[in-house]
N, C-alpha and C positions, 0 to 999 in steps of 0.2 A: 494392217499391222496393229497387235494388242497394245496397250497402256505400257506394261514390263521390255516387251522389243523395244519400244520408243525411248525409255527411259534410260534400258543398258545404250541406243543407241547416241543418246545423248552423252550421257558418260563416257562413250569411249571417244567422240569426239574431241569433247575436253580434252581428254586425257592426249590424245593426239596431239591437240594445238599447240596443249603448254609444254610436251617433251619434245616437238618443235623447232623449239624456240632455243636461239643463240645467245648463252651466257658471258657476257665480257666483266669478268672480274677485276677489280681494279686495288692496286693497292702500294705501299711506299715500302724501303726499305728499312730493317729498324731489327729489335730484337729478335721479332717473332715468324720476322719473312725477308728472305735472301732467294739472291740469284745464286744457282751452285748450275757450273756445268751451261749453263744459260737456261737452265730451267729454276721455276720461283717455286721456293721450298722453305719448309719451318711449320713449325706445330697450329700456326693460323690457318695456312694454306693447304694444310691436311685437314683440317678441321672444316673448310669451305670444301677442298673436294671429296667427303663425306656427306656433307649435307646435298650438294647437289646430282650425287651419288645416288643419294638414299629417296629425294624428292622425286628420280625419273627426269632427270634434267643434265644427260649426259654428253650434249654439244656445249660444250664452253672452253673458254682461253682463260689465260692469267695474266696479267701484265702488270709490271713496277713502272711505277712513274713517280716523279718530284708529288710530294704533297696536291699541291695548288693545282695540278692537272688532273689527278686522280678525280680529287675533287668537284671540278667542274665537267668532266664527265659523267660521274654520279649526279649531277644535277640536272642535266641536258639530254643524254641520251640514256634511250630505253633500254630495257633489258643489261641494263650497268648494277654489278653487285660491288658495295667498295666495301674495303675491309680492314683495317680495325679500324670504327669511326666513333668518337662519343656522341652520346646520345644528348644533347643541349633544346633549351627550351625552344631557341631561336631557329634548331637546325629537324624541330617534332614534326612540323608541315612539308618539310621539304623532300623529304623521303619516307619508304615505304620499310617501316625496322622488322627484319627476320628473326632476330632473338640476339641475348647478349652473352658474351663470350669468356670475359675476366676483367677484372678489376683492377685499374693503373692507379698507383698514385706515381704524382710530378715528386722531385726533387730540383732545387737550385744545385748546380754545380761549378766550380771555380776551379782554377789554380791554384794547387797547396800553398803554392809559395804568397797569394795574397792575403796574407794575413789584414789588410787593411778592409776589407769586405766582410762584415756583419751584416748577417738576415738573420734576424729571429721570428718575424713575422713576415703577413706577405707586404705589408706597405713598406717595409728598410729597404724595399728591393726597388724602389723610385728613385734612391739616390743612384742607380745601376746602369749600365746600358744590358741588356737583355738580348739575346739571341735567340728568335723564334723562327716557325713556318710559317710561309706564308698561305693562311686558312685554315692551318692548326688549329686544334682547340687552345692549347693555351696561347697562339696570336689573339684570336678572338675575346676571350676572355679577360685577356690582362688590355686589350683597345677597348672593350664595352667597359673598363674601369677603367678609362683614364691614364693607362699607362703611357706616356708620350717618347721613351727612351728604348723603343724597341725595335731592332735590328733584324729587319727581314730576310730571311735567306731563304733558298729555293727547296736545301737540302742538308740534314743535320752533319753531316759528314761536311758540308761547307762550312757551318758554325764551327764545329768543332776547332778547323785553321783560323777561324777568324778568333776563338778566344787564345789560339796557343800563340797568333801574334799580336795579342792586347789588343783588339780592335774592339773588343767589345767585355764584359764584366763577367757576366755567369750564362750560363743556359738553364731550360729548362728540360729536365730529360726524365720518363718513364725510370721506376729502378729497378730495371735491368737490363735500359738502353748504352750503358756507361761502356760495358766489358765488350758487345760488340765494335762499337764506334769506335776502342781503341783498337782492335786486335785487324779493324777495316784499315786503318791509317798506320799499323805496327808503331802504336805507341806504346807507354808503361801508362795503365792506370792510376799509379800512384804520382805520377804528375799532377793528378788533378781530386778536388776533396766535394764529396757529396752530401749537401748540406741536408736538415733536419727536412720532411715531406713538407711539403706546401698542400696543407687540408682542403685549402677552397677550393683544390684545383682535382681530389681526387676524384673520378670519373669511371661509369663503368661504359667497357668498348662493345662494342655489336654489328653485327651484319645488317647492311642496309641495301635496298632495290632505289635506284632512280623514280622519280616519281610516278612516270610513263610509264614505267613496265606493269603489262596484265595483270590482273590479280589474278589468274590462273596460274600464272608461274610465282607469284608470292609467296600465295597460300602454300602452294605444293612445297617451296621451300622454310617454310614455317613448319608445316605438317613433320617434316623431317626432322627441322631440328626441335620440335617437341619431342619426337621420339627417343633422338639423342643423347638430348638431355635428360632426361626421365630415366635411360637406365647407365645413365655415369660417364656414357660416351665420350661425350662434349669436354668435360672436366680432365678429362684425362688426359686428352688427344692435347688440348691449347697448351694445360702443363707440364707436355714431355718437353725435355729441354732438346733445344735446337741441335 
């Protein structure tokens, strides 16, 4: 066998192993991904199954889970893509990043009616109890500063009750977490008032591999969504509304 045989033979191997391979997508419920029908649907979860479409990575599931599981499954097991996750200094080693997606900024949101609650900065928000996820970026963020007044929940549709019976002071939500979270719970949005962005907190989201998972199946998902991206794909597909 020539040098060229050996070389395609090696290549298709590859290519073999990593289309192989069983993708488990992981990810929470929230503006951009809903269950409909019991299948997980919205402009993210087109946008993952495009890339691993487009990669040669056409075995894979989707699944919703509470934050904090998604989570530690993206951490632990292989071949785990979670999605939408910020990309943080603390969380750079821990995972394997495919490319990023869109740009969140946080808002505090409150009760219209509590006029007694001023944030103009992010420290006013200490005098607060706070409604977060647990493993969130903004759990994490607002505990590595010190925030000692915050209310862990499993799931934002849980906060949500917890601030509509004063259990707790504001949340922290995506903006344009607000309009689903009501219409999940058939409230009136104008119940509740979405204060000015919290800058510190704004973040851009991206697809991320567990740390286990091959770099053959990485790269191939990388590779894709470079292409993606590059001719408008990407941008398009995250910004169609749900």
């Amino acid at each position: 066998m020539n040098v060229p045989v050996l070389l395609f033979a090696a290549v298709a191997l590859w290519a073999q192993g990593a289309s192989a391979q069983t993708i488990h997508a992981v990810t929470e419920t929230g503006s951009q991904t809903m269950v409909v029908d019991g299948k997980v649907v919205g402009p993210w979860t087109e946008g993952v199954k495009l890339i691993l479409k487009n990669a040669g990575l056409p075995d894979y599931r989707i699944s919703v889970y509470p934050w904090a599981r998604a989570y530690q499954l993206a951490l632990h097991e292989p071949n785990t893509l979670i999605y939408p996750i910020a990309r943080t200094a603390a969380r750079e080693r821990q995972f394997k990043w495919v490319g990023e997606m869109q740009t969140v900024h946080y808002h505090f949101v409150k009760l219209a009616d509590r006029k007694d609650i001023v944030i103009k900065r992010l420290d006013d928000a200490r005098a607060y109890s706070i409604g977060v996820v647990r493993d969130d970026v903004r759990h994490q963020y607002l505990q590595a500063h010190g925030f000692a007044n915050l209310y862990v929940g499993a799931k934002w549709n849980d906060n949500v009750t917890h601030l509509l019976n004063r259990q707790i002071d504001v949340l922290i939500l995506g903006e344009l977490d607000l309009v689903p979270l009501c219409a999940a719970q058939a409230l009136d949005c104008a119940m509740f008032e979405q204060l000015p962005a919290v800058e510190e907190l704004t973040t851009n989201l991206y697809l991320a591999f567990a740390r286990s998972t091959p770099e053959t199946v990485v790269n191939r998902a990388r590779m894709a969504y470079d292409r993606l991206k590059a001719d408008g794909t990407i941008e398009r597909v995250v910004n169609a509304k749900p």
